[in-house]
N, C-alpha and C positions, 0 to 999 in steps of 0.2 A: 504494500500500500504506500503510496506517495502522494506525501501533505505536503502542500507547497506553504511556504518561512515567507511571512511580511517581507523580507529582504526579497526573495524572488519574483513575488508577485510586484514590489515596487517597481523593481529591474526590467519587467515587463509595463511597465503600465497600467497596471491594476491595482484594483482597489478589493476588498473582502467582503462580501456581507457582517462576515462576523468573526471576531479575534477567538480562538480556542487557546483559550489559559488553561495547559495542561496541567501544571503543577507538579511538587516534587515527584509525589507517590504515584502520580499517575506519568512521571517520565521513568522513574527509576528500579523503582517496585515492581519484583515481575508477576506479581499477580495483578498489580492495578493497572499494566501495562493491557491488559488484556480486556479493560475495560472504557481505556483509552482506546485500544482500535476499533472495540465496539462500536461506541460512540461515532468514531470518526467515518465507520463505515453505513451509518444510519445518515449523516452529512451527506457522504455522495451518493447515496441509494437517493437520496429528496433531489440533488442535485443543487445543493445547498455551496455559496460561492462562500471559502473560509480558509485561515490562514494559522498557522501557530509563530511564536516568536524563535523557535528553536532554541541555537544556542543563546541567544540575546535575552531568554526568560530564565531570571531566578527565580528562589523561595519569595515570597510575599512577603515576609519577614514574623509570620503568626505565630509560629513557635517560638520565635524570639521576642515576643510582645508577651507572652502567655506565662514566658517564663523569666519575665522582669527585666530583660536588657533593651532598654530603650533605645539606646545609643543605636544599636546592631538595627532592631528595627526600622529604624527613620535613615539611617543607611541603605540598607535592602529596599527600603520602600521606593527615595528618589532615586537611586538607579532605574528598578522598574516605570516609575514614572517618566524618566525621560526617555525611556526609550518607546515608550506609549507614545508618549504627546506629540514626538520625532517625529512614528508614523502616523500621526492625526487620529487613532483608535478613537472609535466611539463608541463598539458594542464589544462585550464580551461574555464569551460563556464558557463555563468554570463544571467540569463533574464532581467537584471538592468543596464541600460546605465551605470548611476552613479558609481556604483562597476566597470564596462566593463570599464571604461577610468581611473579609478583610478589604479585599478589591473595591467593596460595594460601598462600607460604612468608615471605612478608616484611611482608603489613601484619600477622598474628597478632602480631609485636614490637612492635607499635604501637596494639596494642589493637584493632583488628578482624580478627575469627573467624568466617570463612563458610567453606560447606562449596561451594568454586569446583573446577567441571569443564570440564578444556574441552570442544568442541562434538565430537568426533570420538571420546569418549565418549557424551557425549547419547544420538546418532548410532546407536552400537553398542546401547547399554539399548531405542531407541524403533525398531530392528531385531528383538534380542532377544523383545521382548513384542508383536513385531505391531503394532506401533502405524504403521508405515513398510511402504507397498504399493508395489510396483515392477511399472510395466509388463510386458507380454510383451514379449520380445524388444527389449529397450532399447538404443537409440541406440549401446552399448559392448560390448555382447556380442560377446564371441571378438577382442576388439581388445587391444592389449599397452598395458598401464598400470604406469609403473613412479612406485614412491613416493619423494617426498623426505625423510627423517626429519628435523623439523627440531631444532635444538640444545637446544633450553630445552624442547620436548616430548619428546623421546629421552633422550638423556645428564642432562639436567636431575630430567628429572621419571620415567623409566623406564616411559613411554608407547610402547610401539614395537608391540603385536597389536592397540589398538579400532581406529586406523585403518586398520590389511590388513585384520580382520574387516570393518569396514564397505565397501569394494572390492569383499571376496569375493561382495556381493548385489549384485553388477553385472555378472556372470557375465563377468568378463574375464580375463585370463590376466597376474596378476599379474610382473613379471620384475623382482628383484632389480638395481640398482645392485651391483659390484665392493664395493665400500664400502659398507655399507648396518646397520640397528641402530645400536647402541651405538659400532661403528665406522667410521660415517657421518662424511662431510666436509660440514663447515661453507659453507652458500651464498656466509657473505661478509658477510653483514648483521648479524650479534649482535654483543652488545659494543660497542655504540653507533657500530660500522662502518659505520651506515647511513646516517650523518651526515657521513662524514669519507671524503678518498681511501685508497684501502688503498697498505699497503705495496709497496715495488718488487719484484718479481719475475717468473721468467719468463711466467707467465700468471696470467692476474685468477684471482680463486678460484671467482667465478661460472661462470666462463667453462671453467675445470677440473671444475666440480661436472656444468654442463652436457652437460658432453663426454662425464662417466660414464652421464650417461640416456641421453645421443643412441647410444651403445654398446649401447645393450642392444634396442632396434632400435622402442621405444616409441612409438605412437601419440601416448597421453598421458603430460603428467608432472602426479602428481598432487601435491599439495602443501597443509600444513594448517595454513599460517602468512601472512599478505598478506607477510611482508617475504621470504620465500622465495618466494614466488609473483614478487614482484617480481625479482629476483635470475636466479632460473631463466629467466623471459620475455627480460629480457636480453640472458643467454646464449644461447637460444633466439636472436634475433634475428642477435645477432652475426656466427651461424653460416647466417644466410640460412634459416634452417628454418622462419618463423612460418607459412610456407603448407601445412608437413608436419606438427609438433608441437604438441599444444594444452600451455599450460599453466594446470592448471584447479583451483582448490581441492577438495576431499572434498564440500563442502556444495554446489557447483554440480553435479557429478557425480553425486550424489544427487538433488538439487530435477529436475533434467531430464529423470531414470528413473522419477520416482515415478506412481504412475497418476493 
């Protein structure tokens, strides 16, 4: 698959519909790598004109904001910023809550102003207008899929219906987590937790988040965040389930249904 770099498409004379801000995990991770192709393959299936920064995109600087280094932050950030404003970006879309709240609510103090979505909006719009064909009777049909809300896409940013709407076109039989919206429990990973051992207590918190899907008697867990993807898999394993439960982001669930 060949994604063409804001530097190529400038070189040409073109312009992008939309910036894709890959992000760390979703450049380097090789399991969130896998949900960046997704993604990027649901892009040219719509025929969707889009661009990534390549090498020119660092970290956001969220984890360095999460974990009290200011300085590193505001650093990371105006690099990213100028290299934004350089190429005149105006739209961007992020599969990483973390990135999606940082880009969206925190470099605006720093002088970059883009109008950032994340992909599970996209998603919903490029459902909405037909843009997105889904097979007959796709791979998930009548299967129980239960969602993860993740923290910085939910309670953060008060995102919690484009991703059940986009589910709902996969005609599967959505089932609620106990805990779930606004009063969703934390995977475990936010708060630059994904860096460090967590605190002592009776059970990990991934390993409790997991416990609430494997409850609800779910096929899949779907998930719309790589550090929650990661988190859930985990737990998933922990529990000996990987050969019964997938855990699979929004945008593979989609890329795999579409005709």
């Amino acid at each position: 698959m060949k994604v063409n770099t804001m530097a190529e498409m400038m070189a040409n004379g073109e312009s992008p519909e939309i910036l894709f801000w890959v992000g760390c995990s979703g450049s380097f991770d090789q399991r969130a790598q896998k949900i960046t192709k997704a993604f990027a393959s649901i892009l040219d299936k719509v025929g969707m004109k889009y661009a990534i920064l390549g090498k020119e995109e660092a970290c956001t600087g969220d984890p360095a904001r999460r974990a009290g280094n200011e300085f590193l932050f505001q650093m990371m950030a105006y690099q990213n910023i100028q290299v934004l404003n350089g190429y005149g970006i105006k739209k961007i879309v992020t599969t990483c809550p973390h990135c999606f709240n940082t880009l969206k609510n925190e470099y605006p103090e720093l002088g970059g102003n883009y109008d950032v979505i994340h992909h599970t909006t996209l998603l919903q719009e490029l459902i909405d207008t037909g843009r997105i064909k889904m097979k007959e009777g796709g791979s998930f049909k009548g299967k129980k899929i239960s969602y993860h809300d993740s923290c910085y896409l939910g309670r953060a940013n008060d995102i919690y219906e484009a991703p059940r709407k986009v589910l709902e076109i996969l005609d599967a039989e959505l089932v609620e987590m106990k805990r779930c919206r606004s009063k969703g429990l934390c995977c475990g990973a936010g708060g630059a937790q994904m860096f460090k051992e967590d605190e002592p207590g009776d059970k990990r918190i991934n390993i409790e988040r997991t416990d609430e899907a494997l409850a609800t008697g779910a096929a899949v867990i779907a998930s719309a965040c790589p550090f929650c993807n990661t988190m859930m898999t985990d737990g998933v394993k922990n529990r000996e389930k990987e050969n019964e439960v997938a855990v699979l982001d929004i945008a593979e669930l989609i890329n795999s249904s579409m005709a």
